[in-house]
C-alpha positions in Angstrom: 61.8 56.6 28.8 63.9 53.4 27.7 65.4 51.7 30.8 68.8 49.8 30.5 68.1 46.5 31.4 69.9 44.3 34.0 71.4 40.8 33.5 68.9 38.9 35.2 66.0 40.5 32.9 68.6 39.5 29.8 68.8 36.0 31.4 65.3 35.8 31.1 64.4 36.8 27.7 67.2 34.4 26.5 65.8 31.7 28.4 62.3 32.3 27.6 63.6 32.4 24.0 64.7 28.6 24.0 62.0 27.4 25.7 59.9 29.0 23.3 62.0 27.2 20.5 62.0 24.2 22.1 58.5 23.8 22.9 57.3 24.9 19.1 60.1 22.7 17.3 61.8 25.5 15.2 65.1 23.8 16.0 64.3 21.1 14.0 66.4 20.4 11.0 63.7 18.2 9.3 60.2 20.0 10.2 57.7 17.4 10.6 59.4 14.9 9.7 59.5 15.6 6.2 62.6 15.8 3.5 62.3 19.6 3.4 64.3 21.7 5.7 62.7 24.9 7.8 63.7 27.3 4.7 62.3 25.2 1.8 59.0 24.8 3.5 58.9 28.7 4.4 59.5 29.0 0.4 57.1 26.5 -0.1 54.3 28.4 2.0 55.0 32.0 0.2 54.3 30.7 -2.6 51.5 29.1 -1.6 49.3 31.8 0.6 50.8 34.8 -1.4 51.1 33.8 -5.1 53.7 34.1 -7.9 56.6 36.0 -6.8 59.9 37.5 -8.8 63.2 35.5 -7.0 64.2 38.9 -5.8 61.6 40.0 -4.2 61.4 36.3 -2.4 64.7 36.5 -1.1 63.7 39.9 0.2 60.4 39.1 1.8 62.5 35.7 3.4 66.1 37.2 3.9 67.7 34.5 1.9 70.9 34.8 -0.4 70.3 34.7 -3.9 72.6 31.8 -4.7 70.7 30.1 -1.8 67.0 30.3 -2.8 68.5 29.3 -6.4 69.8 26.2 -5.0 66.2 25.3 -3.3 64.2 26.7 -6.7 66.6 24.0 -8.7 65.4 21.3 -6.5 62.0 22.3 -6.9 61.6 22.4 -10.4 63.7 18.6 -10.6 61.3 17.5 -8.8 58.2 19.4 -11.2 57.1 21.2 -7.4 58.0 24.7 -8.9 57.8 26.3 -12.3 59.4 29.1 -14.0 56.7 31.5 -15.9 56.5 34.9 -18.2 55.0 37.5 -15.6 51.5 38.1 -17.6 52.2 42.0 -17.0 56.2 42.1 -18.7 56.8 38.9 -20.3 60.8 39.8 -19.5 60.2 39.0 -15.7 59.9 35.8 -14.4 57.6 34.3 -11.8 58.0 31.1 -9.4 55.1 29.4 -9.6 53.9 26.6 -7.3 52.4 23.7 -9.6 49.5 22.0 -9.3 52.0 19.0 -8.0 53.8 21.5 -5.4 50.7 22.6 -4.0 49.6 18.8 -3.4 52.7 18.5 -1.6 52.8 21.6 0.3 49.0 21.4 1.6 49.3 18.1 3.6 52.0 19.3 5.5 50.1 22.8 6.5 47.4 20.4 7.4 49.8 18.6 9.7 51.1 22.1 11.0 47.9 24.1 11.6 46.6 20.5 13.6 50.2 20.2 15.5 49.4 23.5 16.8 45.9 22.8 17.6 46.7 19.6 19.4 48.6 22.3 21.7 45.9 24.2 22.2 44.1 21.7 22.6 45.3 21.2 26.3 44.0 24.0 27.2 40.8 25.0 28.1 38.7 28.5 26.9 40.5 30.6 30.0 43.7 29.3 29.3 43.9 30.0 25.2 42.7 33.4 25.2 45.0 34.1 28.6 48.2 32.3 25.7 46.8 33.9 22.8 46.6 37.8 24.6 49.9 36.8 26.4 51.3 36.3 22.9 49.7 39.7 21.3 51.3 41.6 24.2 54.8 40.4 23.5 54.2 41.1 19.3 53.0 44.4 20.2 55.4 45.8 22.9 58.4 44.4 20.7 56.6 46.0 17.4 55.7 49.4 19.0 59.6 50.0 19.8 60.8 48.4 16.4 62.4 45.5 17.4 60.1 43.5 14.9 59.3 44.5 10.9 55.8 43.2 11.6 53.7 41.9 14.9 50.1 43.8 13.8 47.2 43.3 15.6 45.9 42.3 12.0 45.1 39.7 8.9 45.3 40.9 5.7 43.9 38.1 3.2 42.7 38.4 -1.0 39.0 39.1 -1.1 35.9 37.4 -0.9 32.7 37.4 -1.9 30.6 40.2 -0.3 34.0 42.1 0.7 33.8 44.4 -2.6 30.2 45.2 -1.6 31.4 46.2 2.2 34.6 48.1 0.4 32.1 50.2 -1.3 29.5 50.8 1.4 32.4 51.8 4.1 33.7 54.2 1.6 30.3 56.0 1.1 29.9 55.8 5.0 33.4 57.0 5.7 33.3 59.8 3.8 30.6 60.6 4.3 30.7 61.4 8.3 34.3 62.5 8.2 34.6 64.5 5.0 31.0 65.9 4.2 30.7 64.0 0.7 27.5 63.4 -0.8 26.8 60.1 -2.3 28.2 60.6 -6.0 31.5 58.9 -4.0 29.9 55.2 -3.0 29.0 55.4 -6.4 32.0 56.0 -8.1 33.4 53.6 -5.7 31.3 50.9 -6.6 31.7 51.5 -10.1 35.2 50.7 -9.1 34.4 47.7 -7.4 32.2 46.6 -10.3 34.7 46.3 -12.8 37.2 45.0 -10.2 34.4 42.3 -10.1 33.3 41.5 -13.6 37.5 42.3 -15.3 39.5 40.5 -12.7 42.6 39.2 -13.9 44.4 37.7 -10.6 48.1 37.5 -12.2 47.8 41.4 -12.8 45.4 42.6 -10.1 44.7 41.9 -6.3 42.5 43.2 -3.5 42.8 42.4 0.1 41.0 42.9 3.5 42.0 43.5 6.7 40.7 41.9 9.9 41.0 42.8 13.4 39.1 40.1 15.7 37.0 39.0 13.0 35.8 42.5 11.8 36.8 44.1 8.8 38.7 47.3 9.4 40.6 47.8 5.9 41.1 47.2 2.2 43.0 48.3 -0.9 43.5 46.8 -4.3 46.3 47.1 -7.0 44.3 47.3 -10.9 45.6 47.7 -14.2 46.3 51.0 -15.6 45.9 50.7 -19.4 49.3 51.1 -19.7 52.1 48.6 -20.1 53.9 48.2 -16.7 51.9 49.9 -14.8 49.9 49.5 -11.9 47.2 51.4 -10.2 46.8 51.6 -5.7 43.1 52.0 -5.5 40.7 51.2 -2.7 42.7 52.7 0.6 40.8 52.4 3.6 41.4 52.3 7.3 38.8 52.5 9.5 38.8 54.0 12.7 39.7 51.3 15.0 42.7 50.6 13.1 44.3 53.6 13.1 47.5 53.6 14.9 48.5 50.2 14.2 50.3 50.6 11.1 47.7 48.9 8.9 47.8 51.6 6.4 51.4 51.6 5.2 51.1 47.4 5.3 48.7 47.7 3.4 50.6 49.7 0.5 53.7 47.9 1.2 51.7 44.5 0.4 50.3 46.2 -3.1 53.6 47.2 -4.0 55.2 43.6 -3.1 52.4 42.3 -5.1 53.0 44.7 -8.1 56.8 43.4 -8.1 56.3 40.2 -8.4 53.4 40.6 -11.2 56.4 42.7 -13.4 54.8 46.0 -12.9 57.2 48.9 -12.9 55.6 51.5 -11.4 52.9 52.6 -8.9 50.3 55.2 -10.0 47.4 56.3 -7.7 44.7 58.9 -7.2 43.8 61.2 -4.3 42.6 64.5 -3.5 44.2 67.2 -0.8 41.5 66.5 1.5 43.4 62.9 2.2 46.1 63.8 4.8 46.4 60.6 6.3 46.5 58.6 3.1 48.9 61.6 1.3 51.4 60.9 4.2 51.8 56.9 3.7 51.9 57.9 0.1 55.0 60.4 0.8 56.8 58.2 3.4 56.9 55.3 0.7 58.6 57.4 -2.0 55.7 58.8 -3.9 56.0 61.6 -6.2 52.9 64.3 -7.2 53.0 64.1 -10.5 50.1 66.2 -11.4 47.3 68.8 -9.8 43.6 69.4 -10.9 41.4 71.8 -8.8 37.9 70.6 -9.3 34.2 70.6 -7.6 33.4 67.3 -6.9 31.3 65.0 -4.9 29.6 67.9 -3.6 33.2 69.8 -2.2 35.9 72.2 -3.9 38.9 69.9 -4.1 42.5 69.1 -5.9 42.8 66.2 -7.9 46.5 64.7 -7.0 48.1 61.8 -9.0 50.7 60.7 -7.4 53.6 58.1 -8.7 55.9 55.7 -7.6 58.9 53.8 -9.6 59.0 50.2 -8.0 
């Protein structure tokens, strides 16, 4: 059960917490030594690894004020860094968009980031980074586990590549396979899925994303296009085995439905059967609503056909 900490222990943390600071450089006004403050380069960044995004859901995803992040947009787009644009899914929203001229600002200073913190590393030897690197996975994961952080997973999620819709499809197949006595009429349906993912990809109205654990590839979903105006479909849940547990499934939905936001969509639609506990659970906890029920015989198994929505 929780203990109540003592002073000394809360003496500890604190001073752990500024040496911490200290030694990464956080307290910086001016991160290296650049014009742009701490915020304006974590703006900078979101739009650079995650895409077009709505202001909103920006200030949301950074915990800025409004007024703020308008202040730091305005000297973006002075300086031709930023752009304002139509979401391509409701022409009424609208994105900020990193220009070809922001991102050729931005990407030398990641360079100068990711090498600061490989100089670091740098001082130590093998022993030494994996002994940091586990040290720091055990403080993510205690302070996650009890709540005290939104996020510290075990995890990388990161937009497809080439050969990951092929693995999506086989795991799939295998996966269901072995835990829900499916015959193969699934992977094949899946890789239809995949296939048109592949050949119709529009990436300002659709994404799909892995997940990594260590290097392997424990997890995936994708947001598509319905057909109709505003709306988006969830497709392509999976969590493998090693993964569950770690809250990679509901990051996973909560990254298609950030995603969906910023694209303009206005609500969530997605397909399952009754068979999908897990997956109908993460669907519930995140507001979904059955919408409709079909029973039907299907990949081998008597089954009900669930569509399930959500309003964004």
């Amino acid at each position: 059960m929780p203990a109540s900490p003592n002073s000394e222990k809360i003496t500890l943390v604190r001073s752990y917490n500024r040496f911490f600071t200290r030694h990464i450089g956080v307290l910086s006004e001016r991160l290296l030594q650049t014009e742009f403050t701490l915020t304006e380069l974590r703006v900078l960044y979101e739009l650079a690894h995650h895409g077009d995004q709505q202001p909103a859901a920006l200030c949301r995803q950074l915990g800025l004020d409004r007024g703020y992040l308008s202040r730091i947009v305005g000297r973006f787009e002075s300086a031709g860094m930023v752009a304002k644009i139509a979401s391509a899914v409701d022409g009424r929203a609208k994105l900020l968009h990193l220009t070809d001229h922001g991102r050729a600002v931005y990407e030398p200073l990641d360079r100068r980031s990711c090498e600061e913190v490989g100089d670091m590393l740098a001082r130590f030897d093998e022993a030494d980074q994996q002994r940091l690197l586990d040290a720091m996975a055990t403080i993510q994961t205690l302070l996650e586990k009890k709540g005290v952080m939104k996020f510290a997973q075990p995890f990388v999620v990161r937009t497809h590549q080439p050969g990951d819709l092929a693995w999506i499809a086989r795991r799939h197949g295998e996966f269901y396979v072995e835990q829900q006595g499916w015959d193969s009429s699934f992977e094949t349906m899946v890789e239809q899925i995949c296939g048109d993912l592949e050949h119709d990809f529009d990436p300002a109205a659709e994404r799909c994303w892995i997940a990594e654990m260590g290097g392997e590839r424990v997890g995936s979903i994708a947001v598509t296009r319905s057909g109709e105006a505003g709306v988006a479909k969830l497709r392509l849940l999976l969590v493998a085995e090693q993964a569950r547990g770690s809250g990679l499934g509901a990051h996973l939905v909560d990254t298609c439905h950030e995603f969906a936001r910023n694209a303009g969509y206005r609500r969530m639609r997605l397909w399952t059967t009754n068979h999908q506990e897990d997956a109908r659970h993460i669907y519930r906890n995140k507001g979904y609503v059955l919408v409709a029920e079909e029973p039907v015989h299907a990949f081998g198994k008597a089954m009900i056909n669930e569509t399930w929505e959500l309003d964004l």
